[in-house]
MDAnalysis code that builds the backbone (N, CA, C; Angstrom):
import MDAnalysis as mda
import numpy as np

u = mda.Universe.empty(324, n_residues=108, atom_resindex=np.repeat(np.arange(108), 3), trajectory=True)
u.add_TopologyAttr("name", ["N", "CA", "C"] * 108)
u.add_TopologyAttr("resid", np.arange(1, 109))
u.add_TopologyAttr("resname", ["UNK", "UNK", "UNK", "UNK", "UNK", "UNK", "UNK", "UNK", "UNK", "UNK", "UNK", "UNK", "UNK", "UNK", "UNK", "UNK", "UNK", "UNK", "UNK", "UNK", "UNK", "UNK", "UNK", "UNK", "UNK", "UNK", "UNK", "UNK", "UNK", "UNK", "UNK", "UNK", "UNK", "UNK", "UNK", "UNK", "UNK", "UNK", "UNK", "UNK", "UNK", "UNK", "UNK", "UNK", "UNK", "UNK", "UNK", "UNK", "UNK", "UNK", "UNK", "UNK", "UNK", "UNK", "UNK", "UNK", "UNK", "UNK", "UNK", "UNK", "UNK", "UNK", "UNK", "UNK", "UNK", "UNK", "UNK", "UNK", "UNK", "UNK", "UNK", "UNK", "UNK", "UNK", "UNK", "UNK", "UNK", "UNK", "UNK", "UNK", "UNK", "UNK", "UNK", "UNK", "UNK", "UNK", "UNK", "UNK", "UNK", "UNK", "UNK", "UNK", "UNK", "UNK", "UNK", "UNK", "UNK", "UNK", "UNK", "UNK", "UNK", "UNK", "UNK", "UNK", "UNK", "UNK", "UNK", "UNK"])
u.atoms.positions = np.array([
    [66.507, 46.985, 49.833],
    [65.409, 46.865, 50.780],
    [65.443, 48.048, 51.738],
    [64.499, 48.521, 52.098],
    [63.961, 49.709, 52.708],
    [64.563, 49.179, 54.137],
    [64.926, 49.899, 55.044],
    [65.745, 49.509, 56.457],
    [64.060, 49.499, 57.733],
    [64.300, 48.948, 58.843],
    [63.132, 48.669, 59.955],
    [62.702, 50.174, 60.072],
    [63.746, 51.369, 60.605],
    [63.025, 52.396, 60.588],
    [62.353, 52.807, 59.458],
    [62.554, 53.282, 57.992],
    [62.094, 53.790, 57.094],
    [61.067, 52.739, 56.661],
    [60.435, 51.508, 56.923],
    [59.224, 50.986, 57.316],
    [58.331, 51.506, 58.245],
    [58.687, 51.297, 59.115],
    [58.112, 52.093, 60.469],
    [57.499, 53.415, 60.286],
    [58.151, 54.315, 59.814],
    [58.171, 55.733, 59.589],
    [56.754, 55.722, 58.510],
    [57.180, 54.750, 57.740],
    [56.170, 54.876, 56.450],
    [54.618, 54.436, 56.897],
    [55.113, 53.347, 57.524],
    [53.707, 52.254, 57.994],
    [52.699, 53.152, 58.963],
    [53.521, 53.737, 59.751],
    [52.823, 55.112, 60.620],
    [51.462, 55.915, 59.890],
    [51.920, 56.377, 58.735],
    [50.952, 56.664, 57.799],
    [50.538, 55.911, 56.806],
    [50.337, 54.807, 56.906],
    [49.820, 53.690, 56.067],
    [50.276, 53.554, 54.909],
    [51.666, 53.911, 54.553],
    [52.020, 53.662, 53.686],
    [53.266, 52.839, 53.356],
    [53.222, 51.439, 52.671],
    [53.685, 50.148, 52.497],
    [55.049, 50.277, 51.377],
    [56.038, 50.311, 51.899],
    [57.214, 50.201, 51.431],
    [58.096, 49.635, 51.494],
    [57.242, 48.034, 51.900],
    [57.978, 46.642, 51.702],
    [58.892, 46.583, 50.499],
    [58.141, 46.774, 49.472],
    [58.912, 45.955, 48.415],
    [59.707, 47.147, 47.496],
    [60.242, 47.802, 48.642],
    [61.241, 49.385, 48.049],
    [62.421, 48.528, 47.726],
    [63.333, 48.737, 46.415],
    [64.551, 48.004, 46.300],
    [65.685, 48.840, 46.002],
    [66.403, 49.451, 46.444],
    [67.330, 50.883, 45.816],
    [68.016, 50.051, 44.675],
    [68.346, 51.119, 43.682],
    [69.230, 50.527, 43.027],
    [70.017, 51.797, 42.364],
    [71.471, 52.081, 41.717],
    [72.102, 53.177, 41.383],
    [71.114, 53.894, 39.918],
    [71.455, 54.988, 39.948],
    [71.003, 56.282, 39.214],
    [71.547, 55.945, 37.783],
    [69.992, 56.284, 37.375],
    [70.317, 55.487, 36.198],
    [70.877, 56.645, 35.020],
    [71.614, 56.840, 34.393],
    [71.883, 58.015, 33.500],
    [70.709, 58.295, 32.416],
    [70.452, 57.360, 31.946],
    [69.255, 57.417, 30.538],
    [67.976, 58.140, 31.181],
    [67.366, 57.654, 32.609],
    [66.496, 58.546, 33.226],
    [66.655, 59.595, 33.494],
    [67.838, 59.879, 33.993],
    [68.410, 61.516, 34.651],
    [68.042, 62.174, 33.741],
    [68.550, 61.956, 32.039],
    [68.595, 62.676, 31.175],
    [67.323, 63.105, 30.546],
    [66.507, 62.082, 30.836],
    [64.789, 62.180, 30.349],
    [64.083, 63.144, 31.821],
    [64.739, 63.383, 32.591],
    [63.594, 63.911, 33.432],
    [63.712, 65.580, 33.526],
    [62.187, 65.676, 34.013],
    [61.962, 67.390, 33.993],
    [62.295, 67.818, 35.209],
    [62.115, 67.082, 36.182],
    [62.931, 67.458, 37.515],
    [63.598, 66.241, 38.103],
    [64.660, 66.806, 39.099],
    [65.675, 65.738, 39.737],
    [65.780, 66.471, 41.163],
    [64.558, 65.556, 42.158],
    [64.982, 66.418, 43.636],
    [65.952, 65.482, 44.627],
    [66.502, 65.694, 45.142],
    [67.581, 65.086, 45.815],
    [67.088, 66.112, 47.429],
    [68.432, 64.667, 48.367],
    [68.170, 65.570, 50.040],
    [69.059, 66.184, 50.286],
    [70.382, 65.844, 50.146],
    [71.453, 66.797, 50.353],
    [72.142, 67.299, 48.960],
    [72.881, 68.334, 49.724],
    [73.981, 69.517, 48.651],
    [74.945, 68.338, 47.861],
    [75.433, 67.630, 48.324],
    [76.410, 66.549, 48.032],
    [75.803, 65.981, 46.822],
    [74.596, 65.091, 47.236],
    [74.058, 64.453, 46.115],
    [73.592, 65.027, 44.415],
    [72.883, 66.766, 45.106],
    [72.900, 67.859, 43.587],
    [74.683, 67.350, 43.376],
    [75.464, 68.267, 43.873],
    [76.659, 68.748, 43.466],
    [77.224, 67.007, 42.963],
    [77.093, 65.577, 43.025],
    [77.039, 64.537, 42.741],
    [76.768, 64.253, 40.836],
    [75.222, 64.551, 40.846],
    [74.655, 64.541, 39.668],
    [74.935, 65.394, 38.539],
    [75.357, 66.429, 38.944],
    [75.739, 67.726, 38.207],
    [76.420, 67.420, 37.880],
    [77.834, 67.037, 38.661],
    [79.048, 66.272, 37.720],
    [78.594, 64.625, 36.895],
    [77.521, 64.237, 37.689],
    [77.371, 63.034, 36.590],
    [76.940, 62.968, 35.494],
    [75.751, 63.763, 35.158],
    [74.933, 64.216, 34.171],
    [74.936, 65.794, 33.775],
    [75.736, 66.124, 33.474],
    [76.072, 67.395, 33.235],
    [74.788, 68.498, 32.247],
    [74.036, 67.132, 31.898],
    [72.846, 67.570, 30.331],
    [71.999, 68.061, 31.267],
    [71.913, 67.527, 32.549],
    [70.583, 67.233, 33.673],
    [71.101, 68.447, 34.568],
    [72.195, 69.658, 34.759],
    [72.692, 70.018, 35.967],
    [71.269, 70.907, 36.247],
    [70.586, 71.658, 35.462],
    [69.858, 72.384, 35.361],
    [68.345, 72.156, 35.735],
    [68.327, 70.379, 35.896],
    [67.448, 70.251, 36.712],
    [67.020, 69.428, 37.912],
    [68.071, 69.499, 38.589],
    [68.900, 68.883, 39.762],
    [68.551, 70.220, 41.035],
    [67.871, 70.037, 41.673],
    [67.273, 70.758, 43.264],
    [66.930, 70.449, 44.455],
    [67.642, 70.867, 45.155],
    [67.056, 70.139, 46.849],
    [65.651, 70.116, 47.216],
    [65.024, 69.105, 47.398],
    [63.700, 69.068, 47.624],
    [63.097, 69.973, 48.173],
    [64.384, 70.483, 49.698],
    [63.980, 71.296, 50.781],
    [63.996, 72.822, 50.261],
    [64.536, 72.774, 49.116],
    [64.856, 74.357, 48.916],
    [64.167, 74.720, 47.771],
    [63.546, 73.628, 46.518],
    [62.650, 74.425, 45.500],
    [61.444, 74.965, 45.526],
    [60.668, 75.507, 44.879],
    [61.345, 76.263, 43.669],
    [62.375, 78.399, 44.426],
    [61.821, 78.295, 44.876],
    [61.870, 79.722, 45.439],
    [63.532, 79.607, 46.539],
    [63.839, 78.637, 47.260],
    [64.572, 78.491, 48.278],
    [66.006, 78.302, 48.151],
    [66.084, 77.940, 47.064],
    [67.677, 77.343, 46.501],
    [69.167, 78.147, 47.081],
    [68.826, 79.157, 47.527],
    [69.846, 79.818, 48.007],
    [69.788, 79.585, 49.291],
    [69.098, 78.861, 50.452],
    [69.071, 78.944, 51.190],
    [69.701, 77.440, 51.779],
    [69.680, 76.922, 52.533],
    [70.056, 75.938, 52.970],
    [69.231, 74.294, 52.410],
    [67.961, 74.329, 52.706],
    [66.928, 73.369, 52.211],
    [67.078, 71.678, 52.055],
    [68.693, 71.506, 52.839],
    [68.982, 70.033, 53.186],
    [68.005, 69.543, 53.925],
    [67.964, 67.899, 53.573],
    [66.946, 67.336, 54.258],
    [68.129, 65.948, 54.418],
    [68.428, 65.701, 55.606],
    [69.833, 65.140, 56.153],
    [69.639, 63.830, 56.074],
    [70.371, 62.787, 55.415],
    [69.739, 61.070, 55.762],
    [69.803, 60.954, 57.060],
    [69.482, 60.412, 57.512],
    [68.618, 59.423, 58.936],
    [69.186, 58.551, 59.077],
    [69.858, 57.841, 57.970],
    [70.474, 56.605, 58.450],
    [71.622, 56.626, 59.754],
    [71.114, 55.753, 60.603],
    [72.051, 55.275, 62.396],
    [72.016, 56.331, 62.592],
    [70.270, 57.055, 62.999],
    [70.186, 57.914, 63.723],
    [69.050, 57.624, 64.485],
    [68.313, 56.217, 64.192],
    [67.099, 56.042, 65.340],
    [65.735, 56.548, 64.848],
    [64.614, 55.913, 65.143],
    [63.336, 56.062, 64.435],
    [63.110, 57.389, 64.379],
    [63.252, 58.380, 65.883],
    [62.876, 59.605, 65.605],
    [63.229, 60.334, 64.449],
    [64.833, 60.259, 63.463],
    [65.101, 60.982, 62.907],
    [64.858, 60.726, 61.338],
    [63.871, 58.996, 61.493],
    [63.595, 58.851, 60.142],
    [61.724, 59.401, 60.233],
    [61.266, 59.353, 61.275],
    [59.779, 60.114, 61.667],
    [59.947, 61.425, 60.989],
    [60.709, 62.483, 61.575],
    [60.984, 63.469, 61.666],
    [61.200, 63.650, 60.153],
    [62.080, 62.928, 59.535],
    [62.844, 63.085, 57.805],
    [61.274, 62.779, 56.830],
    [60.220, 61.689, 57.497],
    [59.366, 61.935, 56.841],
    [58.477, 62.477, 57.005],
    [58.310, 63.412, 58.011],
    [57.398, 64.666, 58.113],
    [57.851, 65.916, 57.208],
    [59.373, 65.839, 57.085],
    [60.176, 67.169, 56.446],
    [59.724, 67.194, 54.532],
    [59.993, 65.745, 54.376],
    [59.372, 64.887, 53.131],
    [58.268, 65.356, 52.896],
    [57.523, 65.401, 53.176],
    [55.929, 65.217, 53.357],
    [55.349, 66.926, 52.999],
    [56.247, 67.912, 54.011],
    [55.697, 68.804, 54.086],
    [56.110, 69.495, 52.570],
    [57.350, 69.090, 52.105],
    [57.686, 69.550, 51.003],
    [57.230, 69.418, 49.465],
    [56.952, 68.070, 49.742],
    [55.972, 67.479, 48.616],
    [54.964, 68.187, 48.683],
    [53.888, 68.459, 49.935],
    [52.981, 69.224, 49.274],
    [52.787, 70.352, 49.066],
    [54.140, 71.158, 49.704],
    [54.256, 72.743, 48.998],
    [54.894, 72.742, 47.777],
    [55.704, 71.703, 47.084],
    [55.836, 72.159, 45.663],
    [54.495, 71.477, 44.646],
    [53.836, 70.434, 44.793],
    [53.162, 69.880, 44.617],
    [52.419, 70.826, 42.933],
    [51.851, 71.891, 43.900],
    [51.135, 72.582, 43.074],
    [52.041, 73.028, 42.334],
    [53.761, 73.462, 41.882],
    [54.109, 74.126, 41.012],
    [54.359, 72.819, 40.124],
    [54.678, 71.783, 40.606],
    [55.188, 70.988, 39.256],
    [53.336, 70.667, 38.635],
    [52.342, 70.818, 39.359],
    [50.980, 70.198, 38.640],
    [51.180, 71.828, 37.723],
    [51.038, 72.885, 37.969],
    [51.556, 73.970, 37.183],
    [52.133, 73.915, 35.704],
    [53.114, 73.042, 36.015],
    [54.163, 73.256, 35.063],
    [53.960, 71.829, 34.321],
    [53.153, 70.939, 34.705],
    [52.971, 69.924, 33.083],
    [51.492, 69.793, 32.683],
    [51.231, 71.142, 33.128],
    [50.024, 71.647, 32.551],
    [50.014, 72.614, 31.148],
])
């Protein structure tokens, strides 16, 4: 279940993420997908050792396609207070729609 802030954060922009349920990473998907964006360095450097087939397409949200050398963490929020899950989904937000156009690009 999605926590009060990361409701909040979402509901702000009308978007309903009641019935969000996490659950662990599934290997059979990892291996089927064309991209794998993650928020922190930890979580790539995580998957890479988990799915080793997948390392190649494992990227920080904040840093693809062009940025990867650069820093491009996008930090969890968790027990840090609404501002920093506001803030995490503005960072979200802005990133999605600057890669947006390369992945519509690329399964074209």
């Amino acid at each position: 279940m999605a926590s009060a802030d990361s409701l909040a954060a979402c509901s702000e922009q009308t978007i309903d993420i009641s019935g969000h349920i996490s659950r662990p990473v599934d290997y059979e998907e990892l291996k089927q997908s064309d991209f794998i964006f993650v928020m922190e360095a930890y979580q790539k450097q995580y998957l890479q050792m988990f799915v080793p087939d997948a390392s190649e397409r494992v990227f920080l949200l904040g840093a693809w396609p062009a940025l990867e050398g650069k820093r491009g963490e996008i930090p969890d929020p968790l027990g840090r207070g609404f501002g920093e899950y506001r803030r995490n989904f503005k960072f979200i937000e802005h990133h999605i729609d600057r890669i947006l156009p390369y992945l519509l690009a690329e399964t074209m």
